[in-house]
Structures are given as structure tokens and as C-alpha cells.
C-alpha positions as CSV (number, residue, x, y, z in Angstrom):
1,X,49.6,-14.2,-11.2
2,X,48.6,-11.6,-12.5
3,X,45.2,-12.3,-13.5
4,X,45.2,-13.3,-9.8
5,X,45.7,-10.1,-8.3
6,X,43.7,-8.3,-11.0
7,X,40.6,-10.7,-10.3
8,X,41.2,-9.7,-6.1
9,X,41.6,-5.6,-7.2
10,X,38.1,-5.9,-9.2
11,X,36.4,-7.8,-6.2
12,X,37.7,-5.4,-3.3
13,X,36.8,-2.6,-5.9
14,X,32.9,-4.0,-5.7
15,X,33.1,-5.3,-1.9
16,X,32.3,-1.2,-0.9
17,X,31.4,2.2,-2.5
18,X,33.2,5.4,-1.7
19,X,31.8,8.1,-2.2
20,X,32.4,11.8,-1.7
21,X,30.8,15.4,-1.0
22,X,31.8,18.6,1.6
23,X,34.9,17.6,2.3
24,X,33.8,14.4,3.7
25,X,34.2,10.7,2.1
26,X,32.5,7.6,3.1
27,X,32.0,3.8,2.3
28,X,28.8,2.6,1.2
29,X,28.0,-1.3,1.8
30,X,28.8,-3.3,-1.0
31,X,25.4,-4.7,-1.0
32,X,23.1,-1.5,-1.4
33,X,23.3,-0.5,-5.2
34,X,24.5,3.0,-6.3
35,X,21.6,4.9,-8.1
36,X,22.0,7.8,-10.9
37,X,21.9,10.9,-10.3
38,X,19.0,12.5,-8.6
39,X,17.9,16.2,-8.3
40,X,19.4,17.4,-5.0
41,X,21.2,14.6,-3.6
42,X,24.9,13.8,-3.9
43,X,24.2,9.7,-3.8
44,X,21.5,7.2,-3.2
45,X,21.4,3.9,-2.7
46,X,18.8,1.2,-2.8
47,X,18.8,-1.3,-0.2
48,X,17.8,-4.6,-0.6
49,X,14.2,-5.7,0.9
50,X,14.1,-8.2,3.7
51,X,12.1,-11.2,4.1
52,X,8.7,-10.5,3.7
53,X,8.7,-7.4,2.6
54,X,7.3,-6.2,-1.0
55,X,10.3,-3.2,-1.6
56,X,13.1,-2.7,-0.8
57,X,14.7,1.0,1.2
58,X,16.4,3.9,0.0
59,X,19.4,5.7,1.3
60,X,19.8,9.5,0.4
61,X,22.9,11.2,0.9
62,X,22.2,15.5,1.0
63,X,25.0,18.3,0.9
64,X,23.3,21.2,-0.3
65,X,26.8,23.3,0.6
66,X,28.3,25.1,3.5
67,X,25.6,27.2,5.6
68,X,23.3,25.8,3.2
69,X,20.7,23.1,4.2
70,X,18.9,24.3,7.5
71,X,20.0,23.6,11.0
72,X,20.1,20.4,12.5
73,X,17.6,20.9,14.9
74,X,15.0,21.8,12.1
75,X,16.1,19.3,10.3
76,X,15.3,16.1,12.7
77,X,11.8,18.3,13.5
78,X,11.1,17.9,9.8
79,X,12.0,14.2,9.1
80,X,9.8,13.9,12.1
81,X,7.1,15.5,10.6
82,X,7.3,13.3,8.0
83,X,5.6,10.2,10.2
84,X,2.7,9.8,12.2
85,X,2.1,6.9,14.7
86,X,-1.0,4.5,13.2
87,X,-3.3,6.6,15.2
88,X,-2.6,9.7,13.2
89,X,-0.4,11.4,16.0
90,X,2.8,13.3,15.9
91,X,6.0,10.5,16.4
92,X,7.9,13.0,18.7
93,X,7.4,11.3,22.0
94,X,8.3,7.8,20.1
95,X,11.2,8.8,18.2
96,X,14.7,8.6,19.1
97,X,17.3,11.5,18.5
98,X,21.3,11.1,19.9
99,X,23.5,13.9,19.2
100,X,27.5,12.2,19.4
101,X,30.8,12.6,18.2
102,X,32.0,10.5,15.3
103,X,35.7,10.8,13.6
104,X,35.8,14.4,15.3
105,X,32.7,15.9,13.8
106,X,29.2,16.3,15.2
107,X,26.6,13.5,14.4
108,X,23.2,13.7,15.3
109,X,20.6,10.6,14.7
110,X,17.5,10.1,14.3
111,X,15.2,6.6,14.7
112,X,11.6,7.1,13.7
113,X,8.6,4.4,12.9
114,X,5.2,5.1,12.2
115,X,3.3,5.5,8.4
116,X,5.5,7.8,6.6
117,X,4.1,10.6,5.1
118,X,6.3,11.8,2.5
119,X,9.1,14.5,2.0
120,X,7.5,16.7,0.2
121,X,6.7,17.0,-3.4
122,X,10.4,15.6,-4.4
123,X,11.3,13.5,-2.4
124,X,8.7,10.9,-0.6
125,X,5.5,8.6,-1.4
126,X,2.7,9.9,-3.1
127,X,0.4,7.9,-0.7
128,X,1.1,7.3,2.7
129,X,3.1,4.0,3.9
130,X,2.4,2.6,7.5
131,X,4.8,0.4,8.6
132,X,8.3,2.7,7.7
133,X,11.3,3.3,9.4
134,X,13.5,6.3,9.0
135,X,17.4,5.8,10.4
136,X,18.6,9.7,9.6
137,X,21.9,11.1,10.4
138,X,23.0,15.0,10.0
139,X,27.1,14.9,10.1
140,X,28.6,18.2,10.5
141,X,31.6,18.3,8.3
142,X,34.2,21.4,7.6
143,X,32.5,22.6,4.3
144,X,28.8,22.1,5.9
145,X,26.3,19.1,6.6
146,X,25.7,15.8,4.8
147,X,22.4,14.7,5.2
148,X,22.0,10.7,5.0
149,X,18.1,9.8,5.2
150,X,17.2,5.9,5.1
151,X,13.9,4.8,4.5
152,X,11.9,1.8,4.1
153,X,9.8,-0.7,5.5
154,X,10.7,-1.4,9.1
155,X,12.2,-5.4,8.6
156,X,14.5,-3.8,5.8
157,X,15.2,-0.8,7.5
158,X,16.3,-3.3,10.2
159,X,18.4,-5.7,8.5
160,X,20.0,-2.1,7.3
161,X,20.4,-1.2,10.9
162,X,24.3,-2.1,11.4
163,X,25.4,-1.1,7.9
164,X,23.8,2.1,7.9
165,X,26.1,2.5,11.4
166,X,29.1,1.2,9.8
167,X,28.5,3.6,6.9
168,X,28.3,6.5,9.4
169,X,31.4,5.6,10.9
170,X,33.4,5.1,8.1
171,X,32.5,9.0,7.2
172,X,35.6,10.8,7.2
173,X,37.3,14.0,6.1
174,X,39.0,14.5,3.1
């Protein structure tokens, strides 16, 4: 018996990540794989690719502390700036921005497609990747924002769509 029940505490233990920063706590899927640590980022995650496509996507989870970061506004205006549609022009008339309410705190999203252009010298492709999606979410929690930034190639990004929102709304405070 108890074997059992240590067998079913090790498997709920794996079904789902929590993990932690500014006061706020969420779940990761069980299927996107925790990565080291990384310069800047308080987690990332490396989704699985879909069917036909050659990589997989990345989650990055940003705090960078309270009043610290940017605001949000600037901060969808950059991610955007990170894509262009496959004629070379600005994504801003394509994308998709919501601002909501989720667990009592501010959320605001972002949907973006287009050939991603990079993050800057830290954090995004050397050489630019047509066919990306970015899912971005700013949450505005007590001790300042978290910053969760999924890329990847649009079919992965995709079959990533409903966890990535079941992530956000399992964000909570502390």
C-alpha cells in the first residue's frame, strides 16, 4: 500500500510544474520540459514540436522585479516589433492584443504570426524564421509583472494554444 500511494505522489508530482516568481505561482503542463537556468528569466520551458515541424517552441517566464521591466504597453509594441508579415511589413494591423482580468490581476495578451525577427542579442534567432507564432502574456501581479513569451513555429505554437491558456489561468498569488 504503500508503495501504491508513493508510486501515485511521484506521478502527480510529474503530471505538472509549479513554479514561482513576484509573488505569483503557476502550473506549467506536465508535458513542456523545465530548462536550466537562463540569464534573465525566472523559467523556461521547451515545448514539444508538432507534426511536421523540425523544432519544437519555447516558453519564457520574465520578472525582472517590482517597477522593473517596462510598461505593458511597450512591452506588446516590442514583441511586435519582433515580427514582420512575409512581405516585410510591420504585424500591428494583424496582431491580436486583449487586455482581461484573470484571478484578480490584470492580464494582457498578445497573438502575433509573421517571420520572427529576434529579441534582441539575448534572447531570439540569429537568422530570421518565417512561419512563427508568438502567444505573450504580461500579468500584473502585487510585487510587479511576469512576463510569459511563447514562441515557435505556428503548428506547435498551436497545439500549445490551450495549455499556454490553462497555464495563464492557473497563475495565482502567493
Amino acid at each position: 500500500m504503500n508503495r501504491l500511494l508513493g508510486v501515485l505522489v511521484m506521478c502527480m508530482a510529474m503530471a505538472a510544474s509549479a513554479e514561482e516568481a513576484g509573488g505569483l505561482a503557476w502550473t506549467a503542463p506536465a508535458e513542456w520540459a523545465a530548462q536550466g537556468e537562463r540569464p534573465m528569466r525566472a523559467a523556461t520551458y521547451k515545448l514539444p514540436a508538432a507534426k511536421g515541424d523540425t523544432e519544437g517552441g519555447e516558453l519564457a517566464v520574465f520578472y525582472f522585479g517590482q517597477g522593473q521591466g517596462g510598461a505593458v504597453d511597450a512591452n506588446v509594441k516590442r514583441w511586435l516589433g519582433q515580427f514582420q508579415t512575409a512581405d516585410g511589413k510591420p504585424v500591428d494591423k494583424v496582431a491580436k492584443t486583449k487586455a482581461e482580468k484573470l484571478n484578480g490581476m490584470p492580464v494582457t495578451t498578445v497573438d502575433v504570426k509573421g517571420t520572427y525577427m529576434g529579441g534582441g542579442p539575448m534572447m531570439g534567432p540569429s537568422t530570421p524564421k518565417p512561419g512563427f507564432r508568438l502567444l505573450g502574456a504580461i500579468v500584473e501581479g502585487p510585487e510587479g509583472a511576469l512576463f510569459f513569451k511563447l514562441t515557435g513555429p505556428e503548428k506547435t505554437v498551436a497545439a500549445s494554444e490551450k495549455s499556454f491558456r490553462k497555464l495563464l489561468e492557473s497563475v495565482k498569488k502567493k
